[in-house]
C-alpha positions as CSV (number, residue, x, y, z in Angstrom):
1,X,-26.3,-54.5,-55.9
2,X,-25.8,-51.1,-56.7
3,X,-27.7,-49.4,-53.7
4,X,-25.7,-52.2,-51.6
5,X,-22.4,-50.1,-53.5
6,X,-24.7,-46.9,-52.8
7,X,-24.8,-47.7,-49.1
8,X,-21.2,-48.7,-48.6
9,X,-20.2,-45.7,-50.4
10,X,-22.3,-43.3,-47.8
11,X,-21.4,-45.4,-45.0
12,X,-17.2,-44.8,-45.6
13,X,-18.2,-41.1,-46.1
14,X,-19.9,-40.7,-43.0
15,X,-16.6,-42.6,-41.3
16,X,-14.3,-40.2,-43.2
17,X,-16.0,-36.9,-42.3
18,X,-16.2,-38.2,-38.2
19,X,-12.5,-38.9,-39.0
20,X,-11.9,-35.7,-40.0
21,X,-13.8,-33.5,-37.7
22,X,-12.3,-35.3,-34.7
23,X,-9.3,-34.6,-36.4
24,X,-9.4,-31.3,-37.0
25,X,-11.2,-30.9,-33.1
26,X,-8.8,-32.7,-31.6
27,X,-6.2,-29.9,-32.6
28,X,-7.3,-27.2,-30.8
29,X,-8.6,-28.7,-28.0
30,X,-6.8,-30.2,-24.9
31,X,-8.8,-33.2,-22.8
32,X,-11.2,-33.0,-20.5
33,X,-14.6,-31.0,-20.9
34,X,-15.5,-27.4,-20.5
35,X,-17.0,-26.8,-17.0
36,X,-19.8,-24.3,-17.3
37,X,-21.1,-22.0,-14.2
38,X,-17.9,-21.7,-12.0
39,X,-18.7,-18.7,-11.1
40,X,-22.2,-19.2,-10.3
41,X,-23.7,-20.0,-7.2
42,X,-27.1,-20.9,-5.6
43,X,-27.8,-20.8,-1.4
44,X,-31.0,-20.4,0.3
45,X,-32.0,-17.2,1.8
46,X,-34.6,-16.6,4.7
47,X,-35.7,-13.2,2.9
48,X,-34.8,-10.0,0.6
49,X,-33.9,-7.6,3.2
50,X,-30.5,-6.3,2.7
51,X,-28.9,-8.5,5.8
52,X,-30.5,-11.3,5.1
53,X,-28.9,-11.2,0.8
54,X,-25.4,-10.0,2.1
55,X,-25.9,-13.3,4.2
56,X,-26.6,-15.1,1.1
57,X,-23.5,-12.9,-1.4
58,X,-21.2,-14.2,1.5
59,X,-22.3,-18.1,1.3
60,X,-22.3,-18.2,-2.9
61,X,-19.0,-16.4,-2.7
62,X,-17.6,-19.2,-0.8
63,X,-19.0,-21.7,-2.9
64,X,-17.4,-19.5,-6.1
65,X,-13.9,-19.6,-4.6
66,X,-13.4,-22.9,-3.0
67,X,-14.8,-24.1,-6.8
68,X,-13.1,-21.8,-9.0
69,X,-9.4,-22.2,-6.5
70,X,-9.8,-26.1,-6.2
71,X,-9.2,-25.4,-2.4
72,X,-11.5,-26.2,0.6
73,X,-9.5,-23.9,2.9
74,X,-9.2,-20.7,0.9
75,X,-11.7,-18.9,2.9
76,X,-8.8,-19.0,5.6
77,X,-6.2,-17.5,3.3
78,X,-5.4,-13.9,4.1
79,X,-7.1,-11.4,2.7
80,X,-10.6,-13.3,1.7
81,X,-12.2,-12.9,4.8
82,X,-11.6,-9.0,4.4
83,X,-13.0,-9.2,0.8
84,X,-16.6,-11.0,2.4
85,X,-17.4,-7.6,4.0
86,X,-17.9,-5.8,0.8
87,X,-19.2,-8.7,-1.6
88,X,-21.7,-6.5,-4.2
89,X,-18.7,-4.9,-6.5
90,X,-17.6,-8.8,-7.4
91,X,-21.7,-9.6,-8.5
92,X,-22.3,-9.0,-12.1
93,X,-26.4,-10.2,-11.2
94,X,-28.7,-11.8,-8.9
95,X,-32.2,-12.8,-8.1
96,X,-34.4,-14.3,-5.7
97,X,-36.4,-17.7,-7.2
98,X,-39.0,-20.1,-5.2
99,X,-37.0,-23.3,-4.8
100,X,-38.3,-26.7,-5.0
101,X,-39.7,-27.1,-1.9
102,X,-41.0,-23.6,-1.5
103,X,-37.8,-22.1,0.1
104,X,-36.1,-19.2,-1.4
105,X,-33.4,-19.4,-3.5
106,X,-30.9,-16.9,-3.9
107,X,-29.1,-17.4,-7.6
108,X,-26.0,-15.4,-8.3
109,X,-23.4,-14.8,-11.1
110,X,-20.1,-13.4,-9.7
111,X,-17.5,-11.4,-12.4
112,X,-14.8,-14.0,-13.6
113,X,-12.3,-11.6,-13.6
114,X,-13.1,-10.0,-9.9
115,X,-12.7,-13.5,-8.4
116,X,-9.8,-14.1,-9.9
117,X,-8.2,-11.0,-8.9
118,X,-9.2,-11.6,-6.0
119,X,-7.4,-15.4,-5.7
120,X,-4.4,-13.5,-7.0
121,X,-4.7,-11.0,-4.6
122,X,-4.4,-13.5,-1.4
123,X,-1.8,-15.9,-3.2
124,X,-4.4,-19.0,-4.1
125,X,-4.2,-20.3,-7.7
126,X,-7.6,-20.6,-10.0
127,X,-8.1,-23.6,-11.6
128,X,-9.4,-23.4,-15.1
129,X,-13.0,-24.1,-16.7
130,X,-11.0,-27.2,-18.5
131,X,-11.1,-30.1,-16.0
132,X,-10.8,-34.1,-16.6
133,X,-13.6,-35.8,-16.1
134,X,-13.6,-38.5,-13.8
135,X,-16.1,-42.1,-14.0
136,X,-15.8,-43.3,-10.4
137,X,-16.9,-46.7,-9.8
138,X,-17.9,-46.6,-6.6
139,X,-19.5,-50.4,-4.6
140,X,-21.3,-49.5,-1.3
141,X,-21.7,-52.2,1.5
142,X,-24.2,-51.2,3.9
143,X,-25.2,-54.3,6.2
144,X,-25.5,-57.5,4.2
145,X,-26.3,-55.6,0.5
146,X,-23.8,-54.2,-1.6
147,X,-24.3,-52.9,-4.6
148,X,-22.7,-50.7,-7.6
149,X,-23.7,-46.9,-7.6
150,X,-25.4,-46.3,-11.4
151,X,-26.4,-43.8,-13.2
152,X,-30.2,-43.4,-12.7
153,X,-30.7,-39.8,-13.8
154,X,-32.8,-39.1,-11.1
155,X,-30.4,-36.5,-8.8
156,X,-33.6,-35.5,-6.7
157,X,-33.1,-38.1,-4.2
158,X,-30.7,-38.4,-1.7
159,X,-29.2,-41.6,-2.2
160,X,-25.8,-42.0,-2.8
161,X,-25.5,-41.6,-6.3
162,X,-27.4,-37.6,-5.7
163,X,-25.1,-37.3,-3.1
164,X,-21.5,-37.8,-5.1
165,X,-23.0,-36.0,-8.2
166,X,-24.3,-33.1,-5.8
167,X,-20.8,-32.4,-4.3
168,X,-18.8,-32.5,-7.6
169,X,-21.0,-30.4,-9.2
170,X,-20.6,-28.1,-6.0
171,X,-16.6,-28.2,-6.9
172,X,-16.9,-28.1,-10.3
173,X,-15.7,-31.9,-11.2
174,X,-17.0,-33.6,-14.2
175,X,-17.9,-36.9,-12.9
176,X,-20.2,-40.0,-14.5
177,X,-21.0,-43.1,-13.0
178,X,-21.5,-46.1,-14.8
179,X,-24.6,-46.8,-16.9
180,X,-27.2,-48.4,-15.5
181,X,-27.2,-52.0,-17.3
182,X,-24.3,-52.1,-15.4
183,X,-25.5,-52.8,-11.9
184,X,-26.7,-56.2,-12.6
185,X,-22.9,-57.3,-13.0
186,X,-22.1,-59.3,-10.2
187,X,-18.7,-59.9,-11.6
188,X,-18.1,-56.6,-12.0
189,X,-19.0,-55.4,-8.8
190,X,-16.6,-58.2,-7.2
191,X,-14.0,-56.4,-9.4
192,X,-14.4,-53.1,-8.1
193,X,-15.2,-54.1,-4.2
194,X,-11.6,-55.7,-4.7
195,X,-10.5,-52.5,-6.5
196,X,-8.9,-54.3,-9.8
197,X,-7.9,-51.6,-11.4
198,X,-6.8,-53.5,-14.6
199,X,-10.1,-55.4,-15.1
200,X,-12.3,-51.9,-14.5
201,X,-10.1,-50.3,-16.6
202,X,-11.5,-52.4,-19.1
203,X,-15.0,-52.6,-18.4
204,X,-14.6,-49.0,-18.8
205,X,-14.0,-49.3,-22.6
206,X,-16.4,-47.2,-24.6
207,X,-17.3,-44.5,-21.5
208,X,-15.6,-41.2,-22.2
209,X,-13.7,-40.1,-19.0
210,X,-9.8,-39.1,-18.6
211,X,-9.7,-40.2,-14.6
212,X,-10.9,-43.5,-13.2
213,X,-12.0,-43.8,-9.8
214,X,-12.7,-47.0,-8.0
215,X,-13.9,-46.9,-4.7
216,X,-14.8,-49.1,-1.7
217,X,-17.5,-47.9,1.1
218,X,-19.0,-49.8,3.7
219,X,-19.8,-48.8,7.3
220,X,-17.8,-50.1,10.5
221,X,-18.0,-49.3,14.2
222,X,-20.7,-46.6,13.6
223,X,-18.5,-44.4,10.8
224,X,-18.9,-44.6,7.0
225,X,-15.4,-45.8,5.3
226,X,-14.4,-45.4,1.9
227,X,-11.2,-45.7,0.4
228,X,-10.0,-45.6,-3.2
229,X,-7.7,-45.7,-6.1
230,X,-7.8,-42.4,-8.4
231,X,-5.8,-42.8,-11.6
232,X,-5.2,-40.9,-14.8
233,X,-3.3,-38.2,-16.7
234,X,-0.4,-39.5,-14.6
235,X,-2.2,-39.5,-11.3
236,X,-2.0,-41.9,-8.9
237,X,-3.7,-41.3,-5.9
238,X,-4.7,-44.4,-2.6
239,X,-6.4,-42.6,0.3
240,X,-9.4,-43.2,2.4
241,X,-11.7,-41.4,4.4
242,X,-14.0,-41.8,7.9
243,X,-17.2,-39.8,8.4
244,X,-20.7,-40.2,10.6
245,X,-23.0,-39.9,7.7
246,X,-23.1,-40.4,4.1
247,X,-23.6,-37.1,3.2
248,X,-20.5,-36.3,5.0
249,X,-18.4,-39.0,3.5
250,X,-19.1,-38.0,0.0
251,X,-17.7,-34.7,0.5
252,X,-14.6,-35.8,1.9
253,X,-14.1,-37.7,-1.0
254,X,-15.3,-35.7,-3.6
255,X,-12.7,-32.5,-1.9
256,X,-9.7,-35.1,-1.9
257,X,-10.3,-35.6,-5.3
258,X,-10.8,-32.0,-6.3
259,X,-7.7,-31.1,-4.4
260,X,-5.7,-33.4,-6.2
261,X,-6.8,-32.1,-9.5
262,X,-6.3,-28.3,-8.4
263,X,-3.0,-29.1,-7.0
264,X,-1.8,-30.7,-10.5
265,X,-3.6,-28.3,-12.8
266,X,-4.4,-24.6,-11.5
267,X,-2.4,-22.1,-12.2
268,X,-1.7,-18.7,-10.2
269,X,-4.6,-16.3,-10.7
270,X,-3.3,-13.5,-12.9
271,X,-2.4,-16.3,-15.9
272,X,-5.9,-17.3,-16.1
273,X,-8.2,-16.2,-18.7
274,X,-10.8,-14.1,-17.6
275,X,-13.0,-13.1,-20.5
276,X,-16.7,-13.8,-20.7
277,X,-17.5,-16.8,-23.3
278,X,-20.1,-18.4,-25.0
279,X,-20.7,-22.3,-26.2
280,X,-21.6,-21.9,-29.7
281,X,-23.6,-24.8,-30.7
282,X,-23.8,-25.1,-34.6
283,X,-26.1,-27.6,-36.6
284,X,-25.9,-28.4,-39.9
285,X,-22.0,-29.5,-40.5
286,X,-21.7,-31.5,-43.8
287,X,-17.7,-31.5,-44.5
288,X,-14.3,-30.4,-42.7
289,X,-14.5,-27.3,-45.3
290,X,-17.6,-26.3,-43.0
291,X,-15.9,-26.3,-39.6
292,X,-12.7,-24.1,-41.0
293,X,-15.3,-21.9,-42.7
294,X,-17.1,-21.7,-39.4
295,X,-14.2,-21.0,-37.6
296,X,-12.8,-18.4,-40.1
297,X,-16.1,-16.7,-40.0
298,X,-16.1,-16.3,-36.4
299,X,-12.6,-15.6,-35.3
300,X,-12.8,-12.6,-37.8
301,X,-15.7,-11.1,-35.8
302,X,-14.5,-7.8,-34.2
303,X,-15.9,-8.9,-30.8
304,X,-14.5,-12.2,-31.1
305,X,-10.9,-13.3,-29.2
306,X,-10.7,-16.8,-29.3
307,X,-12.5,-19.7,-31.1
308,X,-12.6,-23.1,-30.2
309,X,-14.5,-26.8,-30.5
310,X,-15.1,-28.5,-27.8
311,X,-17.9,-31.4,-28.9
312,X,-18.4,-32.8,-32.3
313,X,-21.3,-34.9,-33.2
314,X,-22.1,-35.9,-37.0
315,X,-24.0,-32.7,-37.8
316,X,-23.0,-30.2,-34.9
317,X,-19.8,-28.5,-33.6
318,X,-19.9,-26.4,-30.2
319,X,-17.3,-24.0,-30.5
320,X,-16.5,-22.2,-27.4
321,X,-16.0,-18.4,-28.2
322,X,-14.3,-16.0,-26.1
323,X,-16.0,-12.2,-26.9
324,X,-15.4,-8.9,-25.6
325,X,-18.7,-6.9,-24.9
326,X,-22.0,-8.0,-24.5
327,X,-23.3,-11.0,-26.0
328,X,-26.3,-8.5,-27.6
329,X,-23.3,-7.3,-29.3
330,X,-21.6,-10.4,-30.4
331,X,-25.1,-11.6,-31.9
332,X,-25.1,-8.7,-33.9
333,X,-22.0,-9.4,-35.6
334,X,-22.7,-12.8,-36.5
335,X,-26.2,-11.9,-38.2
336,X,-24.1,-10.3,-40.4
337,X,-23.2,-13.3,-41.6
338,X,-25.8,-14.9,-43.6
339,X,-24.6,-18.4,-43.6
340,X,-25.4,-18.1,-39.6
341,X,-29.6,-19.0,-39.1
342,X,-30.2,-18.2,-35.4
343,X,-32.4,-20.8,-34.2
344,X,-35.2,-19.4,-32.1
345,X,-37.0,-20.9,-29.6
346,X,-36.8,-20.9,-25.3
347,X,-36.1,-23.3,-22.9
348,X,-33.7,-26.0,-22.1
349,X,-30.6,-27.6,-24.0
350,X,-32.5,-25.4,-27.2
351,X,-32.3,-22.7,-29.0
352,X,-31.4,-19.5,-27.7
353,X,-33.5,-18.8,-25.3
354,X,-33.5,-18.9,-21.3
355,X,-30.1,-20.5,-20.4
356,X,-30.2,-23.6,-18.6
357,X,-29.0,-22.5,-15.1
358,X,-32.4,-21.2,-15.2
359,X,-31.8,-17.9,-16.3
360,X,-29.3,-16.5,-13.5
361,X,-26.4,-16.7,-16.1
362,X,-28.2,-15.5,-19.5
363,X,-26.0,-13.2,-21.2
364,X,-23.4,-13.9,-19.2
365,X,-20.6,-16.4,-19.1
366,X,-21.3,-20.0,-20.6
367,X,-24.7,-19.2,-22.2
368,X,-25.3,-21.3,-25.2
369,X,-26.3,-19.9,-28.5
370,X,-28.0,-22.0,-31.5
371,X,-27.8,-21.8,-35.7
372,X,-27.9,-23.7,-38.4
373,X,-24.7,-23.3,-41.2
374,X,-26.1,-22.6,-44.5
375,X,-23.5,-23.0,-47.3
376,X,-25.0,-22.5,-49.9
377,X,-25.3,-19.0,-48.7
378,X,-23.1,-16.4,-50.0
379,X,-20.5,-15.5,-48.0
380,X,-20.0,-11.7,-47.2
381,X,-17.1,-9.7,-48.5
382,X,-14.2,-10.4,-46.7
383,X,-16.0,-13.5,-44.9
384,X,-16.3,-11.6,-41.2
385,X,-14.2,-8.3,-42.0
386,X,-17.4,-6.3,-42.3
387,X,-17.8,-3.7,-40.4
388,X,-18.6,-4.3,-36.9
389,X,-22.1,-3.1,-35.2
390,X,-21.1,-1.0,-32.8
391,X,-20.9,-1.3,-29.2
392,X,-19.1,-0.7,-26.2
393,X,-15.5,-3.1,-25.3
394,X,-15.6,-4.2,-22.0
């Protein structure tokens, strides 16, 4: 009986501390997710020679801009096209990678705050790394099958599931599909070919998203059809689209829905913020005292602007910090702080090693770094007014 009391007692601790965290998360940050890598870009490139790079600055710049302005047409705008002739100013690095199938691959990370004086420049708006996610649940008639697209986790393929996930990730739209148990539901795929919007609302109970999706595709008279209801943060959107091919139909869809968004939620270019960033992942949170002792620290950090969560878990917080400088520098400040343990390692989702868009973006924009709290460490005097290591503000 009394580890039965034991248990309970642990069990409506662990409820209260999630209850609190979200709370205290939920105060500083608006919906949606944090989109990492808008201003990175990857196109393939015949060779190194400088005609044959500018070629390839030229094609990830227009995959920057129509991503970071929400708008499939701003290459027309006046004004970009004169900015594509002199493309190397706006690159903070590149490098040249084998790709998958052998090809070359030419990765690139453009300066935040170069694009988006440039968008400024020639009237477009820039729509923020903060974007609703959407779960599209999309049924696909082709001949006598139909089925429900899934997630599978396998985006190497070109079926239709690669294809949706491959252009929102080209515009920067968070988007899921349904889990996979799901496309054994003959019921439920009845519900969305017939676009129920009530009855997929609730089957979508329990899948975090902020936009729902539900889509119809089928092929008639030799063209791919799909049409769709997008709803959500007081959108309401009906449309439909015609193409020859399914890869073509998915990017219509995908840019209607991206336009929509950027139309509702980007703002003129000078307004947004520009600053370099990095998604601070933190292990080892115990109590709510932790996450405003974390934050505390950190905001006090001379290269430190702005500080805050985006993800909670029941150990681990990722805070996203804005930084002037390097992130060399920034590092340095926070190992001032012994309550911060770096975690060392390489590779993937952890621990501060090579970042995950394969290194193209390390120590740059959106680069994850990894520690463990300690609290019963010591704080230092003033609890991040030390002295800051020295450095040069960019």
């Amino acid at each position: 009986m009394a580890v039965e009391h034991l248990k309970n007692r642990q069990l409506r601790g662990t409820v209260i501390l999630m209850t609190l965290l979200w709370l205290l998360v939920s105060a500083t940050v608006t919906h949606g997710i944090v989109v990492d890598g808008l201003y990175q870009a990857e196109v393939p490139v015949a060779g190194e020679e400088d005609a044959q790079l500018e070629e390839g600055y030229r094609a990830g710049l227009e995959q920057v801009l129509v991503r970071v302005s929400g708008d499939r047409n701003v290459m027309d705008r006046e004004g970009v096209a004169s900015r594509m002739e002199n493309i190397e100013p706006l690159l903070e690095s590149w490098q040249v990678e084998p790709g998958p199938s052998g090809e070359d691959q030419l990765q690139m990370v453009f300066s935040a705050q170069g694009v988006n004086r440039l968008l400024a420049d020639a009237g477009a708006s820039v729509w923020g790394a903060n974007r609703p996610k959407t779960l599209a649940w999309i049924a696909v008639q082709d001949g006598g099958d139909r089925g429900l697209l899934v997630e599978t986790g396998d985006r190497s393929g070109q079926g239709w599931s690669a294809l949706i996930h491959d252009n929102a990730e080209q515009r920067g739209l968070p988007l899921v599909l349904p889990p996979a148990d799901r496309a054994s539901d003959r019921s439920l795929l009845s519900e969305v070919w017939g676009q129920f919007m009530g009855q997929v609302s609730r089957a979508s109970s329990g899948i975090e998203h902020d936009l729902l999706a539900v889509v119809r595709v089928r092929r008639s008279d030799g063209l791919w059809q799909a049409s769709w209801l997008y709803q959500g943060r007081g959108i309401e959107q009906s449309r439909s689209v015609s193409a020859d091919s399914p890869e073509a139909l998915a990017s219509a869809m995908v840019d209607a829905w991206a336009g929509e968004l950027a139309s509702r939620f980007a703002v003129t270019g000078d307004r947004i913020e520009t600053g370099p960033y990095v998604n601070l992942v933190v292990e080892g949170i115990d109590s709510p005292s932790d996450y405003a002792a974390i934050k505390q620290a950190l905001s006090r950090l001379n290269p430190v602007e702005s500080v805050g969560a985006t993800s909670v878990s029941r150990d681990r917080i990722v805070f996203r910090v804005e930084h002037a400088g390097g992130v060399a520098q920034l590092q340095q400040n926070i190992a001032l702080d012994e309550r911060f343990q770096a975690l060392t390692g390489s590779g993937g989702d952890h621990p501060n090693g090579r970042d995950e868009a394969g290194g193209a973006n390390a120590g740059t924009t959106g680069q994850k770094l990894f520690y463990r709290w300690q609290d019963n460490v010591v704080a230092p005097v003033g609890a991040g007014e030390q002295e800051p290591v020295s450095g040069p503000r960019t």
